[in-house]
Structures are given as C-alpha cells and as structure tokens.
N, C-alpha and C positions, 0 to 999 in steps of 0.2 A: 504494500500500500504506500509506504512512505518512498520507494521509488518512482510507482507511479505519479505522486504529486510533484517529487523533481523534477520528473520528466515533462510534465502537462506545465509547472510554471516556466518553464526553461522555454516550451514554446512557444507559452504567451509573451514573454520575453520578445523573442525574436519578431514575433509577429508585431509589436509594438515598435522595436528596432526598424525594422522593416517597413514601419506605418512610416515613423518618424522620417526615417531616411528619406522615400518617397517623395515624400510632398517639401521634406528642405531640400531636394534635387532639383523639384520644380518650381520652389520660389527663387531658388537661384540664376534656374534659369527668365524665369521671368522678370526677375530683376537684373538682368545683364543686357537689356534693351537699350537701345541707342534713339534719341528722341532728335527733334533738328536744333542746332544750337538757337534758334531764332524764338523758340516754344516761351512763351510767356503766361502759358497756364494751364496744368496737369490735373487730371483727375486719373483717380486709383480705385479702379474694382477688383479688390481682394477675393478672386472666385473660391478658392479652395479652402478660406476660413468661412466663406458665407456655404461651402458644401459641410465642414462640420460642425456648424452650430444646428441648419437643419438635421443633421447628420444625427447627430446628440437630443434635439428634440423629438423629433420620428421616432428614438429607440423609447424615451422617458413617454411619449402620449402620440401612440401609433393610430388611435380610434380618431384623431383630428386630421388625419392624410388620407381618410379614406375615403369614398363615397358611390354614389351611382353611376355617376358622371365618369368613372376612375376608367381609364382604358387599360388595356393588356398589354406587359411588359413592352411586346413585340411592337407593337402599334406606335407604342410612344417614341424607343426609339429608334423606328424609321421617319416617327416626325420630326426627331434633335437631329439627324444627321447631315449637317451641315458641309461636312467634309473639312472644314475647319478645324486647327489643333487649337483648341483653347487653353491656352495658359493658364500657371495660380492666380496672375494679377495682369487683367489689364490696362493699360494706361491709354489715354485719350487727351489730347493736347489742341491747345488753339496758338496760333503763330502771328507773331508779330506784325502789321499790315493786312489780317483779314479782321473780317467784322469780330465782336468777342463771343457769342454762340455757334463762330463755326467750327467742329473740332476734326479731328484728323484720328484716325490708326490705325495699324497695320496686324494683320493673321498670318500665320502659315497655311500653306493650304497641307492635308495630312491626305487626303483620295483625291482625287481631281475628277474622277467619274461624278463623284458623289456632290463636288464643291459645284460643277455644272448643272447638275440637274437640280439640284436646289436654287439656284439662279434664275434656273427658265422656269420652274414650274411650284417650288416648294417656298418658294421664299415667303417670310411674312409680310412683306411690303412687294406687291407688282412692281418689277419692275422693266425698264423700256430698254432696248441694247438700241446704244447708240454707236457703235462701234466692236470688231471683233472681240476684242477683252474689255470694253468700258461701255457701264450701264448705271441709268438713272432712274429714281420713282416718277409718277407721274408727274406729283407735285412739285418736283425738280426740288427736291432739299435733299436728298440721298444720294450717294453716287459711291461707284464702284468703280475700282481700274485693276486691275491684275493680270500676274505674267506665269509664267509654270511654276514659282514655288511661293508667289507671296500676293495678298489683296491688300490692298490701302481702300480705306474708305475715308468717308467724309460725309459730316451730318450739319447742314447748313439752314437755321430755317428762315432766314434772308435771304435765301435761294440766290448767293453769292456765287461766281465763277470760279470752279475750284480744280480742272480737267490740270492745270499747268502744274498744282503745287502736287497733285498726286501724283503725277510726272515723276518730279523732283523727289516725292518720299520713295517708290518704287529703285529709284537710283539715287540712292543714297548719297550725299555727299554735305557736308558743312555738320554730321552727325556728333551726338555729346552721349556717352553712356549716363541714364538717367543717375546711377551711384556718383557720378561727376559733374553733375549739376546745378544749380541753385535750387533745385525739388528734392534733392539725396533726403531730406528728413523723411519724404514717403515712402524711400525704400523698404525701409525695415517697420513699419506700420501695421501691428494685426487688423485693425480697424475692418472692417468691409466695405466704407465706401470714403475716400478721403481726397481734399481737393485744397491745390493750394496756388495763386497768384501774388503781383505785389501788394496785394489791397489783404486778401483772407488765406486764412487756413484752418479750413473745414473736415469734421469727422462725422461718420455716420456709422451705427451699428443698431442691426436688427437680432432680437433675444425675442423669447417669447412672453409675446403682449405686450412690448416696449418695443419704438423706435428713440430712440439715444442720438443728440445732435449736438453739436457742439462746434463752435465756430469765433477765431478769435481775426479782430478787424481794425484796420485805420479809421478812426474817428475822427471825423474833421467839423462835424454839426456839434452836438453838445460837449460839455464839462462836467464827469459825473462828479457828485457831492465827496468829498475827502472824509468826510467821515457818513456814508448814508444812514439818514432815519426815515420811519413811514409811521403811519397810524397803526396801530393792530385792528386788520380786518378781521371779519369774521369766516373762520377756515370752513365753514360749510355753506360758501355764497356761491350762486351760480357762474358769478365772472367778479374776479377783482383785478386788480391793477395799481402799480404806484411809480412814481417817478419822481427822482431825488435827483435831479442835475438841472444846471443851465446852460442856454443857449446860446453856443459861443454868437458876438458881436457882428461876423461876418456873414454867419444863417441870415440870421435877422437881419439886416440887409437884402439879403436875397430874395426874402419870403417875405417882405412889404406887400401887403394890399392895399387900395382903397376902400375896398368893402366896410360897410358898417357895421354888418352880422356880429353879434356878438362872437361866435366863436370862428369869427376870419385869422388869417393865419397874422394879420397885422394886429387887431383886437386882441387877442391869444396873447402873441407877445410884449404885446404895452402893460399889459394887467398882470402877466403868470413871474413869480417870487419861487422860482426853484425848487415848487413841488406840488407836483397834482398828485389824486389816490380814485381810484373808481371803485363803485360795489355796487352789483346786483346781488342781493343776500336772496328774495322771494318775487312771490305774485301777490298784488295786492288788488282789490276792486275799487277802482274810483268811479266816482258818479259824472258823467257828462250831461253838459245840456243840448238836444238836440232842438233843435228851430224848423217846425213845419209850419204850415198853413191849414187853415179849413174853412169852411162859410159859415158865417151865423144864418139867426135866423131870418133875416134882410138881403140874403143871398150876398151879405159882403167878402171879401178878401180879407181874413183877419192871422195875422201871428202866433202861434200857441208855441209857449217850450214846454220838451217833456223833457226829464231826467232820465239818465239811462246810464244801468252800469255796465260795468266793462274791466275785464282782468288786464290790470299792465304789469309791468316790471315795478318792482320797489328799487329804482337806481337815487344811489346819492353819489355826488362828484364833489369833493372839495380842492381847492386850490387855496394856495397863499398868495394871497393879492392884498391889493389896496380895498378892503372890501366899501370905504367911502367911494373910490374912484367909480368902481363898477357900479356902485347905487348909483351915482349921480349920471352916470352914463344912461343906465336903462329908464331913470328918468325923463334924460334929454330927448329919447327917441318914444315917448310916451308907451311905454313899453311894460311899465311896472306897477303894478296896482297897491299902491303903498300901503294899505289899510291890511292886506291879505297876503301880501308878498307874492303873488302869482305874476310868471313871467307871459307876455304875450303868446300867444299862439301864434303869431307872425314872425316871430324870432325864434320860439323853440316850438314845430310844431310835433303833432302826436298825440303827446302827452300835457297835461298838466305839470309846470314844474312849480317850484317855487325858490326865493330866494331869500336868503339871509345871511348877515354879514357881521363878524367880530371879530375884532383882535387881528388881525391881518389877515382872515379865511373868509374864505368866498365858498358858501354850500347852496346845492344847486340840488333838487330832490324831487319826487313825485310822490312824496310826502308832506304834509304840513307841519307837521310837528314835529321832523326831524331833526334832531339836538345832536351837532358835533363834537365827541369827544376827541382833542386835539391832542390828548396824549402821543409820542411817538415813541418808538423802538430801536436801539444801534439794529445794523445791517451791515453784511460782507456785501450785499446787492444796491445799484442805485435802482436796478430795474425790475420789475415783479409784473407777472401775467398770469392768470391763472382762469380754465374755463371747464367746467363739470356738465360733461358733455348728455351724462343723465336726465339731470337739472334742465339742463336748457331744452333737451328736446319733450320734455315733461312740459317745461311752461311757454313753450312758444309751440302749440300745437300747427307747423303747419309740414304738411307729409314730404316738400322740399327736405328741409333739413333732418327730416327722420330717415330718407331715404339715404341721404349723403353723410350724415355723421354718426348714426345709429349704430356701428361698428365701436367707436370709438368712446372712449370712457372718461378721459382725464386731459387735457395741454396745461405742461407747465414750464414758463421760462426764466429764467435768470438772465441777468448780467453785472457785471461788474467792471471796475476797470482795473487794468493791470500795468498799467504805465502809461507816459504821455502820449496822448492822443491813440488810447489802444482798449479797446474793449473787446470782455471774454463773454462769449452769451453762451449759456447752455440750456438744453430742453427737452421735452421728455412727455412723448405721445403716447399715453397708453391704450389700449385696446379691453374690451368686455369681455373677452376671451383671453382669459391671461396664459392657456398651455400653447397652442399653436403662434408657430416664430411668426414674426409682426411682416416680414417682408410676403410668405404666404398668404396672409391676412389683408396685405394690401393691394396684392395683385388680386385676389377674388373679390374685393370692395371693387374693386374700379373694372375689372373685365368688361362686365358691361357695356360700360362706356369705349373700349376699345374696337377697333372695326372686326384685329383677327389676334391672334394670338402668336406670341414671339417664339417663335424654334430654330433657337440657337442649340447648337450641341456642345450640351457641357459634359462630354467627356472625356475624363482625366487617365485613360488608358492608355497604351502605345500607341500612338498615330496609326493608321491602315496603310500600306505603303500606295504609291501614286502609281 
C-alpha cells in the first residue's frame, strides 16, 4: 500500500511538473513577440490564465457549464477550428499616426486547409476577399492580409486605411521585442486582460461572479482632497456617491457656459467648494398636482386640480457651496418658493425637489424634511460610487433595465490619488450568480445582442502541421 501511494504521488508530481512546464513554455513563447517600434499602445489577452480560472471553476461548479443548448464535443470543435495557433497571451497594438481605436496583430497560421476554409465560409464576421490573400468585412472595419505562415489583422472602427501598414507588419522591419519595450511591465502580468499607453494602465480579471478592474491615469481635470473626507452614507442605498476634490483652474476655463441652468457646467463650478455626496437610500410617494379641465354646469371651460401620487426616488444631493449665493441665485430666476423651499419644475424637472441651505451646504432632496447631517469621515478615496443593482431594478420598474442589468448585483468604484497628477481607480462588478466565472456570464448576458457568435480556436495543443 504505502508503495503504491509513492508511486501515485510521484505521478501526480510529474503531471503537475508537466502542467507547469507546458504553459511557462508557452508564455514564453508568447512573450518573445516583436511589436513595431512605433506601437504607442498595447493590450494583453492572457488566454491561458483566462483557460484556468475557467478551468478551476468548471471543476468546483460543473452544473453552471451545462445546459440544453450544450452541443457535442465534436460539433464544437469543428466550430473553434480556426486553423490558427493561439498563443498564452495575445497582444494587440495601435501605432503611432493611425486613429487610436485602430489596432493591429498578428497569428501563426498552424493548418492552412483549415485557416482557408474558415475564411470563406466559417468565419464569424462575412467576410469580402479583396485580393488573393487580403480580405475585408463588409462594414470595412476588419481586414485581413496573410502569407503561408502568418495573418496580420486589423480592427479599425473609423474604417481607416490600413492594407499598407499590414504590408509592413507581415514584413517585419523597425520591430522591438515587447520584453524590450516601454510595455515590458505587461510581460510578466497574470492578469487576463491588461492595457497600457502614455495616459493609463489598465487590468482586468474575470473570477466567478466578479469582474475586477482597475486602472491607474494622468489626471489633468481635478485635484483630489490631500486628506479625503465624505459624509457616512447609508450602506444599504440604492446609489451613492461622493466626491472630495477640486477642479483644477484650467477645467474650469474650459467648461464655461453661459447657460443659467442651475446645474450648467458654469453654475456647477461658481457654487461647488470641493465636495459633493449623492444618495438614493429608497422609494418614497409624493403627491402631485395634476391640472385638467371639465364643464360646469353652464357648459363653461373651467380648471380643476386633482392630487395624484406617484412613487419616486428618495434622492438627497448635498454640496458645499455658498448656500446664500445659490439662494439668492434661484431667487433671481424666480425659481424658489421661499415659504416651502420647493425648487421650480422648470429648472429641476420630474420630480419635486427642495432646497435648503446652512453652514456652507447646499441640500437638494425630494424630501421636505430632509435634515443634513454634515458629519464626515477620513478616507484613503477622494472618489466613491456605488449602485445595488437589486434595488434599483426593484424600484424603477421599467422591463429596459431589468432586461439589461438583471444579471448583475453590485458596481462599486474607488479612486484615489497616488501622486501628482495621477489617479488609481478600482472596481468591482458583481454578478447574482456568484459560482459561474463573470466572463461566461457576460458573454451569455449580451449574446443576444450579438448578430453570430465568435469561433476562434482556443486550442493550446500542438499546432496540426500545414
């Protein structure tokens, strides 16, 4: 007995060895790719760690992978067979002199039977041959050019001219191995989806019932607060929000209006003191007055209101303002019913708001009695988002947003800054289905809406020879 367990550990061992080996073979290779010295912005699809997170989920909750719909090994793939060698990590680049959504890269081709006949007849996007090896979608944002060992594409939705630069990637020259680049930190990145230019650098990873995002940026608009505080909302609101910085000098310049609107992007910034906070906590019923008509008993034209309720949002907004300035404002524009504090329906239409102003806070409500406690809280965030995707399709009954966000359970975002002119935002989409991985989950959310389905071959075997 206790040989045979030496035995059986020794070859899970190896098979482990063997797993390992494998896939650092092929990140290696995948990462010894040559991009054009001119590439000014990289994206990284980590295919073989997004093969075992599915990998590892499938084995923990296999009742989530399966269904009616499910076709038979075979079926499937002769649909992936692209003839394509797909690497662990693809990379997609956009070059210096084209528009900045159009990107570039390149495949090995691994059958060439196989890489043809998926061209003319399997491909998930129709597309037109405009030439012996080089073909387009209809809608002329795809293009294809290839020679016997390799395809360059390009995905352009400016529907830019792009036949000359796939030329040039096909024959290689002015080339930089991405480990020797200004992108090298993407090399070695587990992430599964990670992008980086001179402005960001972005990560994405899909776990089950989470999408994970995170993204750090040149900030050239605001100055977040050196030490951030907010109010304590209340953690079981449909939607909150808070905002702890100011707008740098040269924004506000730019984003002058004339408008009078109360909340025109010029009004906004003449009144707003370095911190607004939003909350949707419930529904509440407010009574409206509607205005019909009817005849008396003179056959006249006379006016009657009737009262009528109606479920809204309980939203309060406060800001730190001048809250005399903004009275005397919405005065100026007869706008403000002094007696009652109700704001025009010609300035904030909808709803019912109201307005009240102390101490330097400006509270804006669809409440009347709504009393702001202006306590605040230290924070590592100047920035705060939060939207409970339950909630809201619970109280905004309309079968849009149940159809479209019904999936989804939670968005919550951060940011902070991290140096001069640099902010770290991160966030974090959860799903209602917390076992099945979130990228699953989102491609059967949106299928629908798609015209066909993408069959690409993601197989990590030995190429089939040509």
């Amino acid at each position: 007995m206790k040989k045979f367990l030496i035995i059986t550990a020794a070859i899970v061992i190896l098979l482990l060895l063997s797993y390992f080996c494998f896939f650092k073979y092929r990140e290696i290779q995948a990462n010894n790719i040559s991009i054009p010295v001119s590439t000014n912005a990289l994206l990284k699809i980590n295919v073989d760690e997004l093969y075992k997170t599915i990998a590892v989920s499938y084995i923990k909750h296999p009742n989530q992978y399966s269904g009616a719909d499910k076709k038979g090994i075979k079926e499937k793939v002769n649909d992936l067979n692209t003839g394509l060698k797909i690497p662990a990590s693809i990379y997609l680049y956009s070059l210096k002199g084209k528009v900045k959504t159009t990107f570039f890269s390149t495949f090995e081709i691994a059958d060439t039977l196989a890489f043809h006949l998926f061209i003319q007849k399997k491909s998930f996007l129709p597309l037109i041959k405009k030439d012996s090896n080089f073909f387009q979608s209809k809608d002329s944002t795809f293009f294809i050019l290839f020679n016997k060992t390799t395809v360059a594409f390009a995905y352009t939705p400016k529907k830019e001219q792009v036949k000359t630069t796939l030329v040039e990637i096909l024959n290689p020259k002015n080339m930089i191995k991405v480990g020797d680049s200004r992108f090298n930190e993407l090399v070695n990145l587990s992430d599964h989806i990670s992008f980086q230019n001179t402005e960001n650098f972005s990560k994405i990873n899909f776990t089950d019932g989470k999408i994970n995002f995170s993204n750090e940026f040149i900030n050239q608009l605001i100055e977040p607060a050196a030490k951030p505080q907010h109010r304590v909302l209340n953690p079981e609101s449909t939607v909150s929000m808070w905002l702890n910085a100011k707008f740098k000098s040269d924004s506000l310049k730019k984003n002058q209006t004339g408008s009078s609107a109360l909340f025109s992007k010029n009004n906004f910034f003449r009144f707003y003191k370095d911190y607004l906070d939003f909350e949707w906590t419930n529904t509440i019923t407010q009574v409206d007055t509607v205005v019909g008509y009817e005849y008396n008993d003179d056959f006249e034209r006379v006016e009657k209101k009737i009262l009528q309720d109606r479920k809204i949002p309980y939203i309060s907004m406060n800001v730190a303002a001048n809250d005399r300035e903004v009275s005397d404002y919405l005065k100026s524009l007869g706008a403000l019913d002094q007696s009652t504090g109700k704001i025009s329906s010609a300035i904030i239409p909808l709803y019912q708001v109201y307005f009240k102003g102390n101490n330097g806070n400006v509270l804006l409500s669809t409440v009347k009695s709504a009393k702001p406690d202006l306590k605040r809280a230290l924070s590592n965030d100047f920035f705060y988002f939060k939207v409970d995707f339950k909630k809201l399709i619970k109280q905004t009954p309309m079968p849009v947003i149940a159809d479209k966000l019904g999936t989804f359970s939670q968005l919550e975002i951060k940011a902070k800054g991290i140096g001069k002119d640099k902010v770290k935002l991160e966030s974090e989409l959860s799903f209602l289905n917390k076992d099945a991985n979130a990228l699953i989950q989102l491609l059967k959310t949106f299928r629908n809406g798609l015209n066909n389905t993408l069959n690409f071959n993601f197989s990590v075997g030995s190429p089939a020879s040509k």
